[in-house]
C-alpha positions as CSV (number, residue, x, y, z in Angstrom):
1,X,18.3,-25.6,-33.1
2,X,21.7,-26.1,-31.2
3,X,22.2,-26.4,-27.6
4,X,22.3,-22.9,-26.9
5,X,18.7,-22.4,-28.4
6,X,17.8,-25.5,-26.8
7,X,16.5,-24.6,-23.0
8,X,14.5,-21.6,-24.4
9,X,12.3,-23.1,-27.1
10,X,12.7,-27.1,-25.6
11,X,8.7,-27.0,-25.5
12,X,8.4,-25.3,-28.9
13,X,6.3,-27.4,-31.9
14,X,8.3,-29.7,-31.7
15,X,8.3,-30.6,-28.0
16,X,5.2,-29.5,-26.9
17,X,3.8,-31.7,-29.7
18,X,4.9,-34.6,-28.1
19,X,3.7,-33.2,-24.5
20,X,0.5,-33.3,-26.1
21,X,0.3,-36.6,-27.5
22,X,2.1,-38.1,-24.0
23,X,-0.1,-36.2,-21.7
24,X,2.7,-36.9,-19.5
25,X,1.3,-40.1,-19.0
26,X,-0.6,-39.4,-16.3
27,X,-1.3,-43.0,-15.4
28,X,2.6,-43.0,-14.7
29,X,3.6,-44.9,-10.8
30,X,5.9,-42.1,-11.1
31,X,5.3,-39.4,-12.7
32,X,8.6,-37.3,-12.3
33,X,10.8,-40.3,-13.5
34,X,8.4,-39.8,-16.7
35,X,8.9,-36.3,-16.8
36,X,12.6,-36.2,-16.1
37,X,13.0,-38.8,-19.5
38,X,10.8,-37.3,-21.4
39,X,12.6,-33.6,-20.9
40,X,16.1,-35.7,-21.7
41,X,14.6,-37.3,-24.7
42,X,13.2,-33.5,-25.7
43,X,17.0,-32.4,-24.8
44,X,18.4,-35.0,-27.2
45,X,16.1,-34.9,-30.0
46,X,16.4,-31.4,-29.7
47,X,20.3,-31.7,-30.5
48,X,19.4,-33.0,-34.2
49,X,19.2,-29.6,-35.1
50,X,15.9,-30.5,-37.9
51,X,17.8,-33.5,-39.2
52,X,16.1,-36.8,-40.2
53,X,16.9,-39.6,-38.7
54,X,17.6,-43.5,-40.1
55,X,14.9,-44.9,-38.1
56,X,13.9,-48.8,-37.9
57,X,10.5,-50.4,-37.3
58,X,10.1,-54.1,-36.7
59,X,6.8,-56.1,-38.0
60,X,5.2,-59.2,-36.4
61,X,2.1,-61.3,-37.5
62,X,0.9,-64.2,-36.7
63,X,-3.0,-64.6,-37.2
64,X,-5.0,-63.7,-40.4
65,X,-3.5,-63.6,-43.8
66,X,0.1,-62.7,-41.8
67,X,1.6,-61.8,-45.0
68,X,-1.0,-59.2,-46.1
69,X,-1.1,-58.2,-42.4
70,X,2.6,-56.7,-43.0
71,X,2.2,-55.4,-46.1
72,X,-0.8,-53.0,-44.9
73,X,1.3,-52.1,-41.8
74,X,3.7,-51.6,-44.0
75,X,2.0,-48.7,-46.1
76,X,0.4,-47.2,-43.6
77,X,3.8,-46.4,-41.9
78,X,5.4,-45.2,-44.8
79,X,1.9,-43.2,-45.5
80,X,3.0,-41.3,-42.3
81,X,3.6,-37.4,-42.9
82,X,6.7,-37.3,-41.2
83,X,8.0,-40.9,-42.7
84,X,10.5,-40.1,-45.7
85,X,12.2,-42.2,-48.2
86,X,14.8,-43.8,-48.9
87,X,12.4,-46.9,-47.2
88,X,14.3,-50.2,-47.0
89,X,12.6,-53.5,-46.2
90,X,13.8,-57.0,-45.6
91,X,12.7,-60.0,-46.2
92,X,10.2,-61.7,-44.8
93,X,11.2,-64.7,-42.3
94,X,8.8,-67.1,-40.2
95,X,9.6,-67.8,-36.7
96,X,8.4,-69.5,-33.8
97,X,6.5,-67.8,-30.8
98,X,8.3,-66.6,-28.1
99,X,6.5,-67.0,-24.6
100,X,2.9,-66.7,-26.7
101,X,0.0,-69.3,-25.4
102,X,0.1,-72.9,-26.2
103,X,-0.9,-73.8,-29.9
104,X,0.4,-70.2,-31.2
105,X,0.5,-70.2,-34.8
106,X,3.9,-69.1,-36.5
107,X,5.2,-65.1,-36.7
108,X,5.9,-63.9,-40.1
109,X,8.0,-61.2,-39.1
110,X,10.1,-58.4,-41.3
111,X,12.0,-54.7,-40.5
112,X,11.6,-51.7,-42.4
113,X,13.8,-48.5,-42.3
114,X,13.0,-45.0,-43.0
115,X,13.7,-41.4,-42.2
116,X,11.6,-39.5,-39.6
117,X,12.0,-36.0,-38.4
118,X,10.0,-35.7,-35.3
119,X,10.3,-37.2,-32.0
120,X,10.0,-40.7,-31.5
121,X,7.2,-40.2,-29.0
122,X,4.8,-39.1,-32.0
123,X,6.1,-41.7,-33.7
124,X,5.4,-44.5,-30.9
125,X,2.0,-42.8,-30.6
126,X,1.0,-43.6,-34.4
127,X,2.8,-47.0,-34.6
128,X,0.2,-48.1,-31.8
129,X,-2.6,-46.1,-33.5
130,X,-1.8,-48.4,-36.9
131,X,-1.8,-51.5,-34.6
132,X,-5.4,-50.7,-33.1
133,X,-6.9,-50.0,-37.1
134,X,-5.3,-53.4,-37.9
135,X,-7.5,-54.7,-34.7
136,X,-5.0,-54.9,-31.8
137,X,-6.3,-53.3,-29.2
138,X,-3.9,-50.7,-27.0
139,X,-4.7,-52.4,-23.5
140,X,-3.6,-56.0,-25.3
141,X,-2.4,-57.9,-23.1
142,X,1.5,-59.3,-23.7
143,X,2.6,-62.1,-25.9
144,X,-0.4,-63.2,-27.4
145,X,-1.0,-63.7,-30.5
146,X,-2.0,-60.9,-32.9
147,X,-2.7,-59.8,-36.3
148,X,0.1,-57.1,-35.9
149,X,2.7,-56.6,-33.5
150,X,4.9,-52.5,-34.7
151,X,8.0,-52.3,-32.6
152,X,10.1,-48.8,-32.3
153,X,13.6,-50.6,-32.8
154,X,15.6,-46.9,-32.9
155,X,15.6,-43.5,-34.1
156,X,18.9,-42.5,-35.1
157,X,21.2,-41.9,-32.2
158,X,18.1,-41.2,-29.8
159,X,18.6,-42.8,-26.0
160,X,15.4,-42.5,-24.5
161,X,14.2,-44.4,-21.0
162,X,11.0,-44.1,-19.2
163,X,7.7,-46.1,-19.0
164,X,6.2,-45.5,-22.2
165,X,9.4,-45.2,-24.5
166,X,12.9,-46.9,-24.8
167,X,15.3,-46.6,-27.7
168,X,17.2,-48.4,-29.1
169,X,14.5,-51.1,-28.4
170,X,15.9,-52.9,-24.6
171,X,15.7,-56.5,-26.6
172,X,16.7,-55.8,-30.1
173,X,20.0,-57.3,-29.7
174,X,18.4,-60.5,-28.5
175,X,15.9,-61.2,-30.7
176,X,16.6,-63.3,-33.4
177,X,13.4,-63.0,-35.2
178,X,14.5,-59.5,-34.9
179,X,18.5,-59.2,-35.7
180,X,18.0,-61.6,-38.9
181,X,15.9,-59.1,-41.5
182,X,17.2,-56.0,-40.0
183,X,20.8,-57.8,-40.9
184,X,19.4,-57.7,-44.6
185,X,19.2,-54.1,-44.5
186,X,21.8,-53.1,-42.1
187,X,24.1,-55.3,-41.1
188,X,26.7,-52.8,-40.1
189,X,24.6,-50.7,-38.2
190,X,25.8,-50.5,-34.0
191,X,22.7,-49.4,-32.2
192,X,23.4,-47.0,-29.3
193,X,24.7,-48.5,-26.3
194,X,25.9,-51.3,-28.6
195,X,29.5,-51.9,-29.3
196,X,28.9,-54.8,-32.1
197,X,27.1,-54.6,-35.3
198,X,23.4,-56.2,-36.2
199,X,25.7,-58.6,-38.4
200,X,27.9,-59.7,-35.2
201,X,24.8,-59.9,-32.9
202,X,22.8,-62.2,-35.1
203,X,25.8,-64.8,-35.1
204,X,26.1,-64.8,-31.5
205,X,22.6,-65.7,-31.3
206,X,21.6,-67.1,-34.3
207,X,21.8,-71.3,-33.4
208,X,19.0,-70.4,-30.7
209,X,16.1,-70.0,-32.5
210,X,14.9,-71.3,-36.3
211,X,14.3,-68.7,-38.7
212,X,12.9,-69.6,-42.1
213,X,13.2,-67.1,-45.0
214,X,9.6,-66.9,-46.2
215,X,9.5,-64.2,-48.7
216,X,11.7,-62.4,-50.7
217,X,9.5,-59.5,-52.2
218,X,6.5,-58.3,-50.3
């Protein structure tokens, strides 16, 4: 599709998909803002042109067996129908909680890479889908602990911002538990709207939190 095709089929299957499983949000304070950045995200996606996109997932855990936690969330991401190799994972590191309630245990927490060829709204849709099977429910309230926290870190090039969706991720590039295993994997990688590397971020930030390598292979 190029950008000439674009306004005539922008709610083909590939769009109107994704209207589907947004149903525009219709809980939205404001719905045209939603609409306006979900027709720009549609607009953008649409400029891929079929292509899959290097895509990054970050993984949290801290109640349960954390480890196995991951490793189920793990599979059942790259189990996804649109989710293609080559998958890349980090290792595993265990950090403290950020802002969770007194006496919160410890995150295990990990990234995993992938390529996806659909639009990150679907995708965002059956991240939170894996969370609830893994017993997080969708109306959760915010950091608490769970057995699984699935974050949409980016989606190739993607700049997506409205209530239910924002790429790259708006605190990825503060976030050590974050920036350290995704530096494993890609440490040269500059996130849109970025103008340093994962590798250049994490130094900036790393003497500000304590983040223990846990596991190598999981």
């Amino acid at each position: 599709m190029d950008c000439g095709q674009t306004a005539g089929t922008l709610f083909d299957a590939e769009c109107a998909g994704a209207v589907v499983g947004l149903s525009f949000r219709a809980q939205s304070r404001n719905p045209v803002a939603s609409l306006l950045g979900f027709i720009a995200g549609c607009l953008d996606f649409a400029r891929h042109d079929g292509r899959k996109m290097r895509t990054g997932v970050a993984l949290g855990s801290n109640i349960g067996d954390r480890l196995e936690n991951l490793r189920v969330a793990r599979k059942a991401i790259f189990d996804l129908a649109d989710v293609k190799p080559p998958f890349l994972s980090s290792a595993v590191y265990e950090t403290e909680p950020v802002g969770c309630e007194p006496e919160a245990g410890k995150f295990l927490n990990s990234v995993v890479e992938f390529e996806y060829d659909d639009h990150p709204a679907r995708l965002l849709e059956q991240l939170i889908e894996i969370e609830e099977a893994l017993g997080r429910k969708r109306d959760h309230p915010k950091n608490v602990s769970r057995t699984i926290d699935i974050d949409l870190l980016y989606c190739g090039d993607q700049r997506i911002n409205d209530e239910r969706l924002q790429l790259p991720h708006p605190r990825l590039h503060s976030r050590t538990f974050v920036l350290r295993p995704l530096a494993d994997i890609r440490p040269d990688l500059i996130v849109p709207g970025q103008k340093k590397s994962i590798r250049d971020l994490l130094a900036e930030c790393e003497q500000s939190d304590e983040v223990i390598r846990f596991a190598e292979e999981w």
